[in-house]
C-alpha positions as CSV (number, residue, x, y, z in Angstrom):
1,X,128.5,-39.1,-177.0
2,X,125.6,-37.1,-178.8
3,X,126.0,-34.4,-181.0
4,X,124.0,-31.8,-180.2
5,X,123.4,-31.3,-183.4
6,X,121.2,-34.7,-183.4
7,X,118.9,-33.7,-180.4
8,X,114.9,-33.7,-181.0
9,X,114.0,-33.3,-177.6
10,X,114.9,-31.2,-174.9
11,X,114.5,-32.6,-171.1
12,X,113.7,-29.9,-168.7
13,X,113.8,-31.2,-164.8
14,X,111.6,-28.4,-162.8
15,X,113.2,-27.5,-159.2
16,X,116.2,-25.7,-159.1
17,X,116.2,-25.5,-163.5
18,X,112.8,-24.0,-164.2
19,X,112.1,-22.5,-160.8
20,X,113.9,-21.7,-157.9
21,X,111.4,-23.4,-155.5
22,X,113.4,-23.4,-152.5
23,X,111.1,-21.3,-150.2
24,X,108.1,-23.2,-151.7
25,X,109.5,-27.1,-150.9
26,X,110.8,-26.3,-147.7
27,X,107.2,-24.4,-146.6
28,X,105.6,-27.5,-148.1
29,X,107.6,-30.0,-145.8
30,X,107.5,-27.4,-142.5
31,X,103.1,-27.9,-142.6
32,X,104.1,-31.8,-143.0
33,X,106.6,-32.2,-140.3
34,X,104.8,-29.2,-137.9
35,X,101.7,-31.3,-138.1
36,X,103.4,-34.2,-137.3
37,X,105.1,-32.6,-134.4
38,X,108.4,-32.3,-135.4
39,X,110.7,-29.2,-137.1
40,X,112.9,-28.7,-140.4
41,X,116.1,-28.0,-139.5
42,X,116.8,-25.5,-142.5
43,X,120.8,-25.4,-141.4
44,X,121.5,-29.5,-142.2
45,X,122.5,-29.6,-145.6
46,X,122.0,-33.0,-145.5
47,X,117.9,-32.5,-145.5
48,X,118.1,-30.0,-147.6
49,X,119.9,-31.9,-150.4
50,X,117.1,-34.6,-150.0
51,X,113.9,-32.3,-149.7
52,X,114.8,-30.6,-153.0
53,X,115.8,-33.7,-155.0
54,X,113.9,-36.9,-154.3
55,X,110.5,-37.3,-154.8
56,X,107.6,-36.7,-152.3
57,X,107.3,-40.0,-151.1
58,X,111.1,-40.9,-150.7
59,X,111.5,-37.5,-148.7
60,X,108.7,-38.2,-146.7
61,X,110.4,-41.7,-145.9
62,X,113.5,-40.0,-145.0
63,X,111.7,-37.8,-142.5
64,X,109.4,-40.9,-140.7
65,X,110.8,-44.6,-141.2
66,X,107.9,-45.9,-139.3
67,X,105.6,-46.9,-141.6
68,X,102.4,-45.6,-139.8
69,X,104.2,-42.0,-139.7
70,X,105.2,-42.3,-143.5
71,X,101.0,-43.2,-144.2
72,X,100.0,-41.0,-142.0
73,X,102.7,-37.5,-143.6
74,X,101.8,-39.2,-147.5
75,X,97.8,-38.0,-146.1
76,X,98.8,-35.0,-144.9
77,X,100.7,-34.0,-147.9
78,X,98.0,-34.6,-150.2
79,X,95.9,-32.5,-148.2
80,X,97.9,-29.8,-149.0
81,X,96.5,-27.0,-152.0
82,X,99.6,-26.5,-154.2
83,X,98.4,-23.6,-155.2
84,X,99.1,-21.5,-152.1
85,X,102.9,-22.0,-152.7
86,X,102.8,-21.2,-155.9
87,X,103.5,-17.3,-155.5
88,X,106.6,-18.8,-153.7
89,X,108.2,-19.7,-156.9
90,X,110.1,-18.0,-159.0
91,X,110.8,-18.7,-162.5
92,X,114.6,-18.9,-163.7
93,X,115.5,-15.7,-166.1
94,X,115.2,-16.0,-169.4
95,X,113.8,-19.3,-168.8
96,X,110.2,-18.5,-170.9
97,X,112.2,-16.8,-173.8
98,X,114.1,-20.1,-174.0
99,X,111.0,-22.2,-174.3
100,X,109.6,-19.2,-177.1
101,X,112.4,-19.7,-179.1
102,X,113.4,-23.7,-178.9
103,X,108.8,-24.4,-179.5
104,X,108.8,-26.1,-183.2
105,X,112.3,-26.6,-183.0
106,X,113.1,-29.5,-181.1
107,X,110.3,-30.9,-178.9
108,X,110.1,-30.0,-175.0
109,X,109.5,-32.4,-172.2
110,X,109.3,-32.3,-168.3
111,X,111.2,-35.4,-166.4
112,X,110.9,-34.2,-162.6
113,X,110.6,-35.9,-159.1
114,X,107.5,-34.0,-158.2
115,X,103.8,-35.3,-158.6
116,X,100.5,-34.1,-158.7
117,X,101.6,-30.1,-158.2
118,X,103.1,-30.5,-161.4
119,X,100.3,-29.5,-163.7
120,X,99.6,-27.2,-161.2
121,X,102.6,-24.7,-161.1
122,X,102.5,-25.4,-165.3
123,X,99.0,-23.7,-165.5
124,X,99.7,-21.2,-162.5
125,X,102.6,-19.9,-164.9
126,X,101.4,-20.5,-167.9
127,X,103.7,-23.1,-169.7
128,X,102.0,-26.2,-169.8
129,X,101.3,-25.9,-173.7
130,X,105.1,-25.9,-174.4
131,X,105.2,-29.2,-173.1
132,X,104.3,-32.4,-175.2
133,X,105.0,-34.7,-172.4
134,X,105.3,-34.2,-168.5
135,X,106.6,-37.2,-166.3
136,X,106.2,-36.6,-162.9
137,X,107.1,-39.6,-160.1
138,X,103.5,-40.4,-160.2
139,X,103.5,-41.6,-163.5
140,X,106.6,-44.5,-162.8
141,X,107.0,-47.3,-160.7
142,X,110.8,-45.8,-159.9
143,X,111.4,-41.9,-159.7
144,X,114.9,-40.5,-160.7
145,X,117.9,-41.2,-160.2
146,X,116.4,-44.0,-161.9
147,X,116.0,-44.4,-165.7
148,X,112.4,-44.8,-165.9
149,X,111.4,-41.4,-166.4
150,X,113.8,-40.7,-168.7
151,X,113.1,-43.7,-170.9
152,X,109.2,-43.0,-170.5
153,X,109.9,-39.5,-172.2
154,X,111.7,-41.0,-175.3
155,X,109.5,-44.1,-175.1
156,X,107.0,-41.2,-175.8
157,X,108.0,-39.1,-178.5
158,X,109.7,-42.2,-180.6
159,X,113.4,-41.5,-179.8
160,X,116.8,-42.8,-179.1
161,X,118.7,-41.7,-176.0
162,X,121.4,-39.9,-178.4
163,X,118.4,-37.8,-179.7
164,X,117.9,-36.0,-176.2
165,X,119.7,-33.5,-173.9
166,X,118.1,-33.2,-169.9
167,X,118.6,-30.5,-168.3
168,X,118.9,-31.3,-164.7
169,X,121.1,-29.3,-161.4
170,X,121.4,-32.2,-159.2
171,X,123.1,-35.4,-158.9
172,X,119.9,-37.3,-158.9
173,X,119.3,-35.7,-162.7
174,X,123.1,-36.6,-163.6
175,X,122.7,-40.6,-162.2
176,X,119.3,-40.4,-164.5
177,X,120.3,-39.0,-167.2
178,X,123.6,-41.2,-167.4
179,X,121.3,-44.5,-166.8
180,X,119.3,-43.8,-169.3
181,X,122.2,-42.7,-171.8
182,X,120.5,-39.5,-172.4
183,X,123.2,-36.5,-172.6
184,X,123.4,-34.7,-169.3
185,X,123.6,-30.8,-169.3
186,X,124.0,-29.2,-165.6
187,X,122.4,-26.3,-164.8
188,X,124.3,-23.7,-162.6
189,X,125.9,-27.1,-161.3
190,X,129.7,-28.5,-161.2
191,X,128.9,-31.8,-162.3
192,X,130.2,-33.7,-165.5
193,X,128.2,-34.5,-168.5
194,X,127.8,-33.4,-171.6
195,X,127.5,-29.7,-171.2
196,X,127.1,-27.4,-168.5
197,X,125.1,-24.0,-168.9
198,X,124.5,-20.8,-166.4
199,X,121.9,-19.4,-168.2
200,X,119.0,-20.5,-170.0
201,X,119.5,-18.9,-173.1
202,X,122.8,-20.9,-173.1
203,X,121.4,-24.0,-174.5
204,X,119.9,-22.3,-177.7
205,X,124.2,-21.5,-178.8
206,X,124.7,-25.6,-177.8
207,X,121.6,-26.4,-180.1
208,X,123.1,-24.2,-182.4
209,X,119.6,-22.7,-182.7
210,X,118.7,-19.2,-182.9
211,X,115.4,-17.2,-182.5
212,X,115.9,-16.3,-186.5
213,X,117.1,-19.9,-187.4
């Protein structure tokens, strides 16, 4: 197991660790499926779990198995301006002040199953220049829980798997993260790995990093 004490990198996943998009993902799916003539079930857990986890074109999959369905939802959904769920989000506290005080520390990286609203909701909150690498589901042949992205990110900076912590809240993140032999820390999440923190402020104590270190 890594010591924390050897991380370089820190590995942020985005929904449900930077933001609590809930609101946002599920509006994003309702114009989908409502054009499409069906309804999100909000109460099935099951639906749930996969809207906020997998990536757009998985989900999308999940809701139409017929493949002219699935073409016809992957148009609709690029049709669709990111930008007007963006007020939808809301950042995780402390979450900025973490990024302030871990910037020229170790580096910082995105690994998340979204796509092209990535750079979007980065700009729209003004944190894409604490990033140094953002891999999104678009940029992989095979979206998490597989390795790829992962590996991309250290492939990317130079570094071992030992080197890196990813910060992820779902079991997706925990299957990548333990594929790709990168240190797992959950986020508000009962899942083994590495470490497990409720805030993000949290992983500056694991780093043993301060703001006047």
């Amino acid at each position: 197991m890594s010591n924390a004490n050897s991380c370089k990198v820190v590995i942020y996943d985005c929904d449900g660790v930077m933001f609590d998009s809930f609101e946002a993902n599920v509006a994003f799916y309702e114009r989908i499926l409502g054009q499409m003539g069906k309804t999100l079930d909000r109460s099935d857990a099951e639906v749930m779990r996969v809207l906020h986890t997998y990536a757009n074109r998985e989900v999308l999959a999940y809701f139409f198995p017929d493949q002219a369905d699935w073409q016809e939802s992957v148009r609709l959904a690029g049709a669709i301006d990111y930008l007007d769920l963006v007020p939808m989000l809301v950042m995780e506290e402390g979450y900025r002040e973490t990024l302030q005080a871990l910037q020229g520390v170790v580096e910082l990286a995105v690994c998340t199953n979204r796509s092209t609203s990535m750079e979007t909701v980065l700009e729209s909150f003004d944190l894409a220049d604490y990033f140094g690498c953002v891999m999104t589901a678009n940029k992989v042949a095979n979206p998490k829980p597989h390795p790829e992205p992962l590996l991309r990110v250290l492939d990317h900076y130079g570094l071992e798997a030992r080197e890196a912590l990813f910060v992820g809240d779902s079991e997706v993140d925990r299957l990548a993260a333990l594929a790709a032999g990168v240190p797992f820390v959950a986020y508000k999440a009962d899942m083994p790995g590495f470490a497990r923190i409720d805030r993000h402020g949290d992983i500056l104590s694991l780093l043993e990093f301060t703001r006047s270190a």
